[in-house]
OpenMM code with the backbone's topology and positions (N, CA, C; nanometers):
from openmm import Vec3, app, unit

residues = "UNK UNK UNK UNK UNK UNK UNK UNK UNK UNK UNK UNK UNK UNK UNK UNK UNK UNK UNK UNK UNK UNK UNK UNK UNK UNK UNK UNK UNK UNK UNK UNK UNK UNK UNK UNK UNK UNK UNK UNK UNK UNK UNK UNK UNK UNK UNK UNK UNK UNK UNK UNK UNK UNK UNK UNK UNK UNK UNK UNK UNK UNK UNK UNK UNK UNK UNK UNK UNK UNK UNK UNK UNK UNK UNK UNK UNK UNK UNK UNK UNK UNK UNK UNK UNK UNK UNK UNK UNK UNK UNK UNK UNK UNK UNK UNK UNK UNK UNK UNK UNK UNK UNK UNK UNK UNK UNK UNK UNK UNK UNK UNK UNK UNK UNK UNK UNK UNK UNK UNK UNK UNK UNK UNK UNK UNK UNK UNK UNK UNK UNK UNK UNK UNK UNK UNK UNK UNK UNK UNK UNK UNK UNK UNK UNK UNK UNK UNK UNK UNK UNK UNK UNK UNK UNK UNK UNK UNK UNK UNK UNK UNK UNK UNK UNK UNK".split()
positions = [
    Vec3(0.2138, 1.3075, 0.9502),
    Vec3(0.1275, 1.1979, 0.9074),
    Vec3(-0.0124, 1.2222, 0.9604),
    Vec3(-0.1019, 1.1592, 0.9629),
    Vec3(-0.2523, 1.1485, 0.9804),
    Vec3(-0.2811, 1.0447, 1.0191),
    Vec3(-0.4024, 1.0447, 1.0953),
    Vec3(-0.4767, 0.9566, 1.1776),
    Vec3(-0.5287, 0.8429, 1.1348),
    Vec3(-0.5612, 0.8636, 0.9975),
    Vec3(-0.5490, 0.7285, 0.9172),
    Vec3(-0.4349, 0.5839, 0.8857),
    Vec3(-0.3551, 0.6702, 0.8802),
    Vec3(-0.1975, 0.6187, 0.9118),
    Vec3(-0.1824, 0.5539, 1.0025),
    Vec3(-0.2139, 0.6415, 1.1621),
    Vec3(-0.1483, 0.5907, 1.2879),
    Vec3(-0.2165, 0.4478, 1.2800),
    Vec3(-0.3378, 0.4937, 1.2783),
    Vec3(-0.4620, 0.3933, 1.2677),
    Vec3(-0.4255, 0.2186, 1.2181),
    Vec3(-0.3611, 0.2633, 1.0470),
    Vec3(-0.3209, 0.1582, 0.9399),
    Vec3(-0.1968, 0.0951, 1.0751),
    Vec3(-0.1428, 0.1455, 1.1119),
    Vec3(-0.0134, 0.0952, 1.1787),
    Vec3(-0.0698, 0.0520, 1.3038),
    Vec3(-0.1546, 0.0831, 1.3773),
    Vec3(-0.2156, -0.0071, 1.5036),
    Vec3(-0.2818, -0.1398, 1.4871),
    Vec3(-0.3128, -0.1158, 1.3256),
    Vec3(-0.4106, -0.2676, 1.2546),
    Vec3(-0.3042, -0.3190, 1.2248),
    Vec3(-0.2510, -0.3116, 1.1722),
    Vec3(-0.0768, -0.4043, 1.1452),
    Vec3(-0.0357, -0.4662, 1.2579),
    Vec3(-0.0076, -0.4134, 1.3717),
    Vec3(0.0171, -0.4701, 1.4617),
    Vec3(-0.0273, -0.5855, 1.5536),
    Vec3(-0.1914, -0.5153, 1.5499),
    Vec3(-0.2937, -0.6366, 1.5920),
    Vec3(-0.3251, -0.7842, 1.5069),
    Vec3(-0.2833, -0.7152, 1.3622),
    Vec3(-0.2936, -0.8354, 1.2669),
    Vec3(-0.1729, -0.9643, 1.3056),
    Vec3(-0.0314, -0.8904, 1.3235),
    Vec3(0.0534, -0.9846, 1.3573),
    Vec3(0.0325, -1.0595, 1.5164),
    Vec3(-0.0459, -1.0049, 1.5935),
    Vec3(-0.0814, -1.0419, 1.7428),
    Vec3(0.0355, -1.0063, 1.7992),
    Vec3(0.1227, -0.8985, 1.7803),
    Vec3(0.1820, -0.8130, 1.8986),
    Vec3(0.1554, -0.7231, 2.0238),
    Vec3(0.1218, -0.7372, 2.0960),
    Vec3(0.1034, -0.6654, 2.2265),
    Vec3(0.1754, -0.5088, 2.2150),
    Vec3(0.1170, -0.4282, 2.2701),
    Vec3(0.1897, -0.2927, 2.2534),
    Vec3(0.3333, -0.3531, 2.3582),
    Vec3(0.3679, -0.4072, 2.4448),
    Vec3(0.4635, -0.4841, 2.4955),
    Vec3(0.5732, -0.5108, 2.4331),
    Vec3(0.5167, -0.6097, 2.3308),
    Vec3(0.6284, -0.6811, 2.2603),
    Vec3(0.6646, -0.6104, 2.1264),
    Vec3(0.5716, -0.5166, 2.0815),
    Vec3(0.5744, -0.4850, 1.9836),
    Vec3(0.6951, -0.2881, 1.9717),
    Vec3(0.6404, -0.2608, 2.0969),
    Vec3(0.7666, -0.1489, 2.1539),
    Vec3(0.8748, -0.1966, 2.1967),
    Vec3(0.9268, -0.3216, 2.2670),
    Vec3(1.0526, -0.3874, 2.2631),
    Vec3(1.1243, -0.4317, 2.1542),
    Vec3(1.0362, -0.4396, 2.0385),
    Vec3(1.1037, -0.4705, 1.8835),
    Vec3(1.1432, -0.3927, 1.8439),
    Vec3(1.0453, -0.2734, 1.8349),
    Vec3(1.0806, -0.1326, 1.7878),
    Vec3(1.1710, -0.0363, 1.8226),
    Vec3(1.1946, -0.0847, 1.9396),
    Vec3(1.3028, -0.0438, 2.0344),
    Vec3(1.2315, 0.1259, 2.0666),
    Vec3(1.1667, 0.0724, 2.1467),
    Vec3(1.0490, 0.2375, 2.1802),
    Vec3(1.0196, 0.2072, 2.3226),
    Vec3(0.9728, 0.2983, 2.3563),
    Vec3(0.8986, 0.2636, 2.5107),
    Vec3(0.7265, 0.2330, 2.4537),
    Vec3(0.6664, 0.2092, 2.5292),
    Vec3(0.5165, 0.1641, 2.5292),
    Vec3(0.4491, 0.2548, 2.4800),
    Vec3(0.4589, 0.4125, 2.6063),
    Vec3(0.3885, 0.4798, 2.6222),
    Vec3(0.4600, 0.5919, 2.4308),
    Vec3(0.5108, 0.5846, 2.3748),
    Vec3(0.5787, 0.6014, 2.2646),
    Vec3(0.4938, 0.5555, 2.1492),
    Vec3(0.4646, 0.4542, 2.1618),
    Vec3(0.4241, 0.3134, 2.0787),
    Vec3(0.2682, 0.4162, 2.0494),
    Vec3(0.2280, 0.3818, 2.1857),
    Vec3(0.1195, 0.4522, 2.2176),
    Vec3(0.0400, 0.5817, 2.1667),
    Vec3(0.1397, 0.6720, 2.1373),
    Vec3(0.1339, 0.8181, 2.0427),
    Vec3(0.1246, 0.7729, 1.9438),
    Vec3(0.1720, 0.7387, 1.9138),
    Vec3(0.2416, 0.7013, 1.7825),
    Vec3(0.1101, 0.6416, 1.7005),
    Vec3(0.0551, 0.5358, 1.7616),
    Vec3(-0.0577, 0.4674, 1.7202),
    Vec3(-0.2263, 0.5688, 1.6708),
    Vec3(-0.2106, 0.6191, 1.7766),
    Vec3(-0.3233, 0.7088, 1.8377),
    Vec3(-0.3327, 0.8226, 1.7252),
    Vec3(-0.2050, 0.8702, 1.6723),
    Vec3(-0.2268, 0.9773, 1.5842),
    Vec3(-0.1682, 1.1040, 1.6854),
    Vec3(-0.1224, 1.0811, 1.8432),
    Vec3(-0.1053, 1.1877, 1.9012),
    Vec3(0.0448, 1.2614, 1.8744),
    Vec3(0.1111, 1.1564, 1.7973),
    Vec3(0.2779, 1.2228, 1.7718),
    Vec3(0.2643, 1.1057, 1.5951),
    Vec3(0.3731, 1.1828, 1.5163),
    Vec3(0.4398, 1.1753, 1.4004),
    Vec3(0.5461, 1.0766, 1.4479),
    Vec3(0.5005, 0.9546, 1.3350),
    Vec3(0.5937, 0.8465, 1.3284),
    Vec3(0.7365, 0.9036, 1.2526),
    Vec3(0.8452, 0.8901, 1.3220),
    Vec3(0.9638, 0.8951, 1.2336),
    Vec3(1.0156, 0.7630, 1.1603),
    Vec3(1.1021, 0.8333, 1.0084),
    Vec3(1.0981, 0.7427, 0.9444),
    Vec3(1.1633, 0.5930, 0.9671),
    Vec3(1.2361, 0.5820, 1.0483),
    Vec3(1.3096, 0.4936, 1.0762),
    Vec3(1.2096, 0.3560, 1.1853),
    Vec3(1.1065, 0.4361, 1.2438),
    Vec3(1.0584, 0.3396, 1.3334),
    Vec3(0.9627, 0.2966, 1.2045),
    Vec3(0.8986, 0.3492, 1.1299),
    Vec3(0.7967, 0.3457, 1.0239),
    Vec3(0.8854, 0.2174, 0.9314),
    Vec3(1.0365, 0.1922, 0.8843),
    Vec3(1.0745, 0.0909, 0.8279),
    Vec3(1.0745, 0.0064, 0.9181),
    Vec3(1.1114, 0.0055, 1.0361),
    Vec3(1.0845, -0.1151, 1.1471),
    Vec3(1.0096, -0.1632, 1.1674),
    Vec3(0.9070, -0.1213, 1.1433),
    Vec3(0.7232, -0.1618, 1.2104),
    Vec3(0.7222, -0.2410, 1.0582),
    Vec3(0.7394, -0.1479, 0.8916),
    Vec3(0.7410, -0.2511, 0.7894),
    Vec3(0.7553, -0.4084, 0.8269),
    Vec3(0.9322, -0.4041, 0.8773),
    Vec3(1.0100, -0.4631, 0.9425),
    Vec3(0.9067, -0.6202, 1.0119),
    Vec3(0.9022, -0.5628, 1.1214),
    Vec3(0.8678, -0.5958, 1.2676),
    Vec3(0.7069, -0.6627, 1.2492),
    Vec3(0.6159, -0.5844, 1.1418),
    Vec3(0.4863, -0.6241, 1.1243),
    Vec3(0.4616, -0.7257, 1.0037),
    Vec3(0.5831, -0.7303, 0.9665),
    Vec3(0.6100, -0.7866, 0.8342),
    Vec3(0.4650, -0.7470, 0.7098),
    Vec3(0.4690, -0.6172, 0.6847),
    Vec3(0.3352, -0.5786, 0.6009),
    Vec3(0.4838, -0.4448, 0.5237),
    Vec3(0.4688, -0.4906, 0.3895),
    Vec3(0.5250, -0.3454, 0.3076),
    Vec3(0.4426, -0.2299, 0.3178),
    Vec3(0.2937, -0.2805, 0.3115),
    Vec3(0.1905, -0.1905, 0.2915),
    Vec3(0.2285, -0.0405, 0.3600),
    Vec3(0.3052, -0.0446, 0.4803),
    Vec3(0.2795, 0.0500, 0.5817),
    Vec3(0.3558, 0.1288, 0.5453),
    Vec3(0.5266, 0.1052, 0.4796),
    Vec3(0.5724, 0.1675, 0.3772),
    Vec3(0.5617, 0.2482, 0.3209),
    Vec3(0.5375, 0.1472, 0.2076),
    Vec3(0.4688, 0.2141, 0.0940),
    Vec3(0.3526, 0.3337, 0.1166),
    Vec3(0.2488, 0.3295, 0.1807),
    Vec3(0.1097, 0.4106, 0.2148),
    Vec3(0.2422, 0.5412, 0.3154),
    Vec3(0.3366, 0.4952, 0.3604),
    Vec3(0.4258, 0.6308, 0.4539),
    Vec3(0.4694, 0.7111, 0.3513),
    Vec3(0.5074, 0.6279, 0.2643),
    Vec3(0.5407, 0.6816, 0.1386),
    Vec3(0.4748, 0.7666, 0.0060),
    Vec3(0.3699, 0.7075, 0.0470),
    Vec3(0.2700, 0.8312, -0.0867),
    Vec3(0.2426, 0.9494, -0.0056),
    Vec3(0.2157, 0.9597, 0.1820),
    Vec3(0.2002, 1.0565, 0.1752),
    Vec3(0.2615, 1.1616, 0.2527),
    Vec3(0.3650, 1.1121, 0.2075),
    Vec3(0.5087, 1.2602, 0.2117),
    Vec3(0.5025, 1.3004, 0.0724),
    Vec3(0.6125, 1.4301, 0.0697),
    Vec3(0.5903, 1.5051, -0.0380),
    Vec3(0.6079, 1.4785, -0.1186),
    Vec3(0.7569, 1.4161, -0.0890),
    Vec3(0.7814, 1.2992, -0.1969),
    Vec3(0.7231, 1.2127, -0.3024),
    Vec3(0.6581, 1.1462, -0.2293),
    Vec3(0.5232, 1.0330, -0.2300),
    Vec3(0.4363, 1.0905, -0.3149),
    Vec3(0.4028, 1.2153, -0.2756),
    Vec3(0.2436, 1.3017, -0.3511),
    Vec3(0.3420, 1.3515, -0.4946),
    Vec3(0.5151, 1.4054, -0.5050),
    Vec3(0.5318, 1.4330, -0.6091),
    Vec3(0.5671, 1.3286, -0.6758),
    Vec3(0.5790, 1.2219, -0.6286),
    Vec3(0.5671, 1.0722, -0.7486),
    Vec3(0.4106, 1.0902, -0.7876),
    Vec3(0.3547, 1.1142, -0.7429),
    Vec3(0.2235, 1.0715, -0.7580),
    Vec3(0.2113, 0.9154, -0.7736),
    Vec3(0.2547, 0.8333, -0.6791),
    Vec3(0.2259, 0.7406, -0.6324),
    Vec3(0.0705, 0.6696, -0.6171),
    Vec3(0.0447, 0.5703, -0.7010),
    Vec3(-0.1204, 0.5444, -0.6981),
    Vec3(-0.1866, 0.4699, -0.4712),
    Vec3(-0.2901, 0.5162, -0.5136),
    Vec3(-0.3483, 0.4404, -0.3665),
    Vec3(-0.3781, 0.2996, -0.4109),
    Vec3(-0.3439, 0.2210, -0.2981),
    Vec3(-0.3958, 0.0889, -0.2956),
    Vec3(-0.5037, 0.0273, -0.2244),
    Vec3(-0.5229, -0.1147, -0.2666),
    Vec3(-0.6604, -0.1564, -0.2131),
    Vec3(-0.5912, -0.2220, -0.1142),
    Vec3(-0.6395, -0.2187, 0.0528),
    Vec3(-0.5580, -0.2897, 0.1312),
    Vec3(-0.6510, -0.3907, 0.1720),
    Vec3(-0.7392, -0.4780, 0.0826),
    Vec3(-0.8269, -0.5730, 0.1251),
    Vec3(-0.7049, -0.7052, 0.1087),
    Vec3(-0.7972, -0.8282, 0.1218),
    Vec3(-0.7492, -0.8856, 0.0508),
    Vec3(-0.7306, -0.9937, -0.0938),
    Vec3(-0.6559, -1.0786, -0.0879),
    Vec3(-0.6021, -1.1194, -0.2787),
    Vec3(-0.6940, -1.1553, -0.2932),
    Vec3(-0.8456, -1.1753, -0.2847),
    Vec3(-0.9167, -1.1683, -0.3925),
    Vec3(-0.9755, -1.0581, -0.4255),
    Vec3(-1.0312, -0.9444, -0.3298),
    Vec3(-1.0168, -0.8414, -0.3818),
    Vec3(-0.9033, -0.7261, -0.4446),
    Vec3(-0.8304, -0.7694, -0.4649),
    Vec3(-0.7057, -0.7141, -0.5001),
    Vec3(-0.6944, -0.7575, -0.6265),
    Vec3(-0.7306, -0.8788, -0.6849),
    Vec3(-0.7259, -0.9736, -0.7948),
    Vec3(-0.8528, -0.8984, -0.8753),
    Vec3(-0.9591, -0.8658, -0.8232),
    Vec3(-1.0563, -0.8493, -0.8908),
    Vec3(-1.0997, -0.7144, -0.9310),
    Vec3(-0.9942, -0.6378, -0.8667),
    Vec3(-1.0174, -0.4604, -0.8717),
    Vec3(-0.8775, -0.4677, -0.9544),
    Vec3(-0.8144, -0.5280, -0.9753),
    Vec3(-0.6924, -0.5491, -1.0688),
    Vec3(-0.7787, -0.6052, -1.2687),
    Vec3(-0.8739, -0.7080, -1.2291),
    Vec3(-0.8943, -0.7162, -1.3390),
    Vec3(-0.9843, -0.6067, -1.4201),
    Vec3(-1.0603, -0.5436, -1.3206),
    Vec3(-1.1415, -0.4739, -1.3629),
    Vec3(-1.0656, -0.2959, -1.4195),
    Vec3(-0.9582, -0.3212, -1.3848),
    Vec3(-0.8315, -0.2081, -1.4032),
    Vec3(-0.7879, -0.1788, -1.5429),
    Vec3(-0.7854, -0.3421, -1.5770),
    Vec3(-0.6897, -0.3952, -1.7025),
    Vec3(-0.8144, -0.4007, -1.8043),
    Vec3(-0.9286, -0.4018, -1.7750),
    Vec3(-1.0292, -0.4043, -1.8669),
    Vec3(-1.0991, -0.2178, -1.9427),
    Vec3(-1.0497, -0.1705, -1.8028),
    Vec3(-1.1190, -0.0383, -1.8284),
    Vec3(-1.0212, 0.0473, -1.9157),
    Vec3(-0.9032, 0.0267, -1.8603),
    Vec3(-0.7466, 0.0812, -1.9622),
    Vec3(-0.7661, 0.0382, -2.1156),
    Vec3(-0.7974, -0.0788, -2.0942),
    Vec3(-0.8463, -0.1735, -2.2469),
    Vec3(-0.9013, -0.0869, -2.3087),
    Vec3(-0.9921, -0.0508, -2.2453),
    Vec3(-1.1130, -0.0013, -2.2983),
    Vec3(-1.1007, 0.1649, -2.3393),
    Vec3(-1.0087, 0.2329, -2.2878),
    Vec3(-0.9596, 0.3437, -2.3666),
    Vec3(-0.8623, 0.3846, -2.4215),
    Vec3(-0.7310, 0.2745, -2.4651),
    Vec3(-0.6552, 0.2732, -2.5555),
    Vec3(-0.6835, 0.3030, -2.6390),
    Vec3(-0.7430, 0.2736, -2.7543),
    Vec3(-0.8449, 0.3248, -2.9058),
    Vec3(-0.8465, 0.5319, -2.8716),
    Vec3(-0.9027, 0.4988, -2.7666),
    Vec3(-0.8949, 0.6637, -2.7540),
    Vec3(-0.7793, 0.7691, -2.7039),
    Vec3(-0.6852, 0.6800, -2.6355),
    Vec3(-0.5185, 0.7191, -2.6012),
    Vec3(-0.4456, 0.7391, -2.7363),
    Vec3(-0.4436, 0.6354, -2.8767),
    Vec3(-0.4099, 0.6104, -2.9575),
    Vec3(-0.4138, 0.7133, -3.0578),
    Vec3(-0.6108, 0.7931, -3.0385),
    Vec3(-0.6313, 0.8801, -3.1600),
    Vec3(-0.5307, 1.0073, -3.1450),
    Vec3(-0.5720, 1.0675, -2.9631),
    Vec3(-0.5153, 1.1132, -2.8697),
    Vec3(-0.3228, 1.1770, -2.9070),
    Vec3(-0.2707, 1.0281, -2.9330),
    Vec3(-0.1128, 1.0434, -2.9475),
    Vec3(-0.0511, 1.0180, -3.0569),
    Vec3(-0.1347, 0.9600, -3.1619),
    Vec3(-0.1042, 0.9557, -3.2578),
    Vec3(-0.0076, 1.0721, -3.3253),
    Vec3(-0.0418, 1.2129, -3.3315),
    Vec3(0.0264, 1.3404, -3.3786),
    Vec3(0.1246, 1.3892, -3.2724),
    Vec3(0.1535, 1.3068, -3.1768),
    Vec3(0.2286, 1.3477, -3.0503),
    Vec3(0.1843, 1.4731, -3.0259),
    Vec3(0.0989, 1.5513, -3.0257),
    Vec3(0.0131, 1.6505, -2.9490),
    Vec3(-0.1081, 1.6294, -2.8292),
    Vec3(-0.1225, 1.7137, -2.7751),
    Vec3(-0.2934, 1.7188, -2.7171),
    Vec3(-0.2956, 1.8136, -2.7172),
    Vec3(-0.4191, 1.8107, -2.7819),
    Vec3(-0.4625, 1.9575, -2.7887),
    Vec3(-0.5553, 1.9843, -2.6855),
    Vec3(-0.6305, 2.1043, -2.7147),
    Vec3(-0.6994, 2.1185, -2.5960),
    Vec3(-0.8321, 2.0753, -2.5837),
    Vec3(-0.8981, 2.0329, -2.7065),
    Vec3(-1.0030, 1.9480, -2.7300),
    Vec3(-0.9785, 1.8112, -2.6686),
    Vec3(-0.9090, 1.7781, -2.6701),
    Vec3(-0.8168, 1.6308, -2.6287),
    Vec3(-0.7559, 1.6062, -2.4642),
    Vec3(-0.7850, 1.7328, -2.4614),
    Vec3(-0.7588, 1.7221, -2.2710),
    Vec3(-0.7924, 1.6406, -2.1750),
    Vec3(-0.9673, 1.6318, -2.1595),
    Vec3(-1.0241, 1.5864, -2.0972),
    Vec3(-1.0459, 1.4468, -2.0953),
    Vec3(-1.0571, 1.4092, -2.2492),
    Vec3(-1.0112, 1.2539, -2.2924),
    Vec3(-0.8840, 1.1944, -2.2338),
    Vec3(-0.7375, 1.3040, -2.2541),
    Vec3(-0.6548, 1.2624, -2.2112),
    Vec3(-0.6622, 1.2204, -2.0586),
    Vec3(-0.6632, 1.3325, -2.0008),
    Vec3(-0.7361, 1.2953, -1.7955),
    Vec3(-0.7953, 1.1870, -1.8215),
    Vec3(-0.8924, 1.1573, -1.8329),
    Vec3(-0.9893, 0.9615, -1.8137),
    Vec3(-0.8749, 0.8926, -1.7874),
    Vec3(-0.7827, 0.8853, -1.9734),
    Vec3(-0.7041, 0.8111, -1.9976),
    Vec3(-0.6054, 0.7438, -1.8822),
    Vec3(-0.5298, 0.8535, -1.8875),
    Vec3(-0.4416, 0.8926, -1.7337),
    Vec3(-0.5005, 0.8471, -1.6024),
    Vec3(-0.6250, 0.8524, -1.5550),
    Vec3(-0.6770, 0.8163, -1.4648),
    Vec3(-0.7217, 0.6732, -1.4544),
    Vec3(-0.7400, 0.6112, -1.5561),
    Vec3(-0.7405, 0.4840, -1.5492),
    Vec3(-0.5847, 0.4126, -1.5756),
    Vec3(-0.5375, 0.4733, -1.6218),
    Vec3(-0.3903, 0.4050, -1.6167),
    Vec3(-0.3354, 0.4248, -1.4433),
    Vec3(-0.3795, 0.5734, -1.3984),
    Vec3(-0.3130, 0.5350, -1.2517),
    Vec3(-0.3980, 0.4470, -1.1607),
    Vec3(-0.5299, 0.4058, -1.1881),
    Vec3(-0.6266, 0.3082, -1.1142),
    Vec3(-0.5139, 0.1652, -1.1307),
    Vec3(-0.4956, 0.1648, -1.2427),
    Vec3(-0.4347, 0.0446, -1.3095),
    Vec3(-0.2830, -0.0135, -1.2210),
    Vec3(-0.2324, 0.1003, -1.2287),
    Vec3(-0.1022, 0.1315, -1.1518),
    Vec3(-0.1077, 0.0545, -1.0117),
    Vec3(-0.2095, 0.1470, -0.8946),
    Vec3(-0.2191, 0.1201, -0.8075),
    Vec3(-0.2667, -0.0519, -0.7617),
    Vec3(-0.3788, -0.0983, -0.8481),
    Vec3(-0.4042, -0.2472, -0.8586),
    Vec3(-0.2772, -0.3260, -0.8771),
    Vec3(-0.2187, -0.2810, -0.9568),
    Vec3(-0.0697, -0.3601, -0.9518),
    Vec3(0.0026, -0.3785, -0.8283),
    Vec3(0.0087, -0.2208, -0.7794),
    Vec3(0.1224, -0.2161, -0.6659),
    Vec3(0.0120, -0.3039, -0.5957),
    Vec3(-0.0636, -0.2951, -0.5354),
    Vec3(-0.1436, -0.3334, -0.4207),
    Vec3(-0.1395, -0.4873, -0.4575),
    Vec3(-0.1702, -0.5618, -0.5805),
    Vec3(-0.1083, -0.7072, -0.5547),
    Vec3(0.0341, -0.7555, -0.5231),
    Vec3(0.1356, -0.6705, -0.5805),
    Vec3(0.2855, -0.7106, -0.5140),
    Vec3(0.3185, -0.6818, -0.3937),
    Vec3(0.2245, -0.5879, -0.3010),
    Vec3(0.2535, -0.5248, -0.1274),
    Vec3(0.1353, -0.6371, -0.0767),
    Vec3(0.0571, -0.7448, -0.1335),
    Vec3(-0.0251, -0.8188, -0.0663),
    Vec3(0.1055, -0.8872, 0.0486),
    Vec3(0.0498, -0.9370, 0.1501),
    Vec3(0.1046, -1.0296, 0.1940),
    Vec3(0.0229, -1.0921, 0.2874),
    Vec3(0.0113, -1.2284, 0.2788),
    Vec3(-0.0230, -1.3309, 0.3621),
    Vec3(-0.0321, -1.3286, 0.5366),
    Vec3(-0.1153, -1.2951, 0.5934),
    Vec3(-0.1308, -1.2732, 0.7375),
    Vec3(-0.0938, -1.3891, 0.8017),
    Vec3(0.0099, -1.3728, 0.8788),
    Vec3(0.0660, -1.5226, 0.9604),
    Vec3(-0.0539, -1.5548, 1.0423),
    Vec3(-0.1173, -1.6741, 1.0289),
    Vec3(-0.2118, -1.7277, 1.1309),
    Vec3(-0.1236, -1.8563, 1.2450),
    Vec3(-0.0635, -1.8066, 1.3713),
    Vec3(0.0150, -1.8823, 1.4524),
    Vec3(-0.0752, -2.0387, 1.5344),
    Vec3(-0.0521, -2.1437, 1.4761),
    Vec3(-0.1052, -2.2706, 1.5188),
    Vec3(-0.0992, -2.3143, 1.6790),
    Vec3(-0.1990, -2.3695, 1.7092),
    Vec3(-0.1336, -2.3832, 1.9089),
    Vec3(-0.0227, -2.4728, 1.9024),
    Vec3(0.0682, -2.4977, 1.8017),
    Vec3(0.2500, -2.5704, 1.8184),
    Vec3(0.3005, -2.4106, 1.8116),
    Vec3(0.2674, -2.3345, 1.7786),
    Vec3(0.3324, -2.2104, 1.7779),
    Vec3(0.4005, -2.2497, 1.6507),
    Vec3(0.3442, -2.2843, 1.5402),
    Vec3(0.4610, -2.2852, 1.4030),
    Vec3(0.3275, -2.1631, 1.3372),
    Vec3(0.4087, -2.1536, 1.2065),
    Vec3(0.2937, -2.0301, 1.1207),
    Vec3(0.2720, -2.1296, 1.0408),
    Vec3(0.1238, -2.0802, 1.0025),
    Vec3(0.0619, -2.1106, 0.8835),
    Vec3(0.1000, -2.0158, 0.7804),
    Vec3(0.1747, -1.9640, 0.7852),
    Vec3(0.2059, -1.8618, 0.6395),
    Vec3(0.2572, -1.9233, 0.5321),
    Vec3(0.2194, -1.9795, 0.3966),
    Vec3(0.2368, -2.0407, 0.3174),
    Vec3(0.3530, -1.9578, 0.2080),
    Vec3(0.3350, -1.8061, 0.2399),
    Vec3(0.4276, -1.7270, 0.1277),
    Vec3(0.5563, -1.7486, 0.2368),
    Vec3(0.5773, -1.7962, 0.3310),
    Vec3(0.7273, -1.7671, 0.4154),
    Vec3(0.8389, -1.8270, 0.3506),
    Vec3(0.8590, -1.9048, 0.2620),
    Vec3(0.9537, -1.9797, 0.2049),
    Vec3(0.9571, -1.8932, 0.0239),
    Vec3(0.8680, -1.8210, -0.0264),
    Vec3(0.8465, -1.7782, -0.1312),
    Vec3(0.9326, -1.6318, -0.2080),
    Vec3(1.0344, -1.6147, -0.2381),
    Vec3(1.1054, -1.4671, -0.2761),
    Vec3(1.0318, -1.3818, -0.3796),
    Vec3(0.9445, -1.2588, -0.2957),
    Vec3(0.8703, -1.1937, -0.3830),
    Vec3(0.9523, -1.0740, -0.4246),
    Vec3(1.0718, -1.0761, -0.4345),
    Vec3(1.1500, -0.9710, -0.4620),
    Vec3(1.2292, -0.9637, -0.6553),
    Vec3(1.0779, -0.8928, -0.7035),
    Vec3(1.1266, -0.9087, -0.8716),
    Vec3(1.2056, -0.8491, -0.8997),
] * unit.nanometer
topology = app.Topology()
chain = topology.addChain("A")
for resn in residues:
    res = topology.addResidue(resn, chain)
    for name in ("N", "CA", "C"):
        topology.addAtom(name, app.Element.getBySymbol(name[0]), res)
């Protein structure tokens, strides 16, 4: 993995307000473990990587473990926007508009079920806005709601009662 990664997974953590403490006792890790791990100085294995999903309650971390294994890169799995739902909403619409916008030319494109080689480069755009498109999708169904903890200690998380599992 990469330093970007470790990185994404140290912000996860801080987002939920886990302590490297509490957050290596979940994981069932030692600290100084936690610690590598975060830093980029050691490779998360996969199993602590579903736990932290788990444990941080964010798919995002997942999923993003997931595009970039080999696996991942031979799905060709789209990147996501890890802001949040309103930017996610709005790089989504602007997704669905631009795809719009070269259907007419996908259409001339597939019409003869060929591409030729004049038709290549048209085709790539095409393709490339369909995987922009892709990724806006995934990235609104991996949104999730950041628990903000009240001084009663209850959550403000409004999706906690909600089954986002289509």
């Amino acid at each position: 993995m990469n330093k970007d990664f470790a990185k994404m997974c140290y912000f996860a953590r801080l987002e939920t307000g886990l302590s490297v403490k509490n957050a290596s006792s979940l994981l069932n890790i030692c600290e100084r473990q936690l610690n590598y791990y975060e830093s980029g100085q050691k490779n998360i294995p996969d199993d602590i990587v579903a736990k932290m999903t788990k444990v941080y309650v964010n798919p995002e971390l997942g999923y993003e473990y997931l595009r970039q294994t080999k696996t991942g890169k031979e799905l060709a799995l789209p990147a996501i926007n890890m802001k949040g739902i309103s930017s996610r909403t709005l790089q989504l619409r602007v997704c669905v508009k631009n795809v719009i916008d070269v259907l007419s030319k996908l259409d001339i494109i597939a019409c003869d079920d060929v591409i030729d080689q004049k038709e290549v480069n048209d085709f790539l755009d095409c393709m490339k806005q369909i995987q922009l498109l892709s990724g806006a999708c995934v990235g609104i169904r991996l949104f999730r709601q950041i628990k903000k903890i009240r001084t009663d200690g209850n959550s403000t998380d409004f999706l906690d009662n909600i089954n986002l599992n289509f």
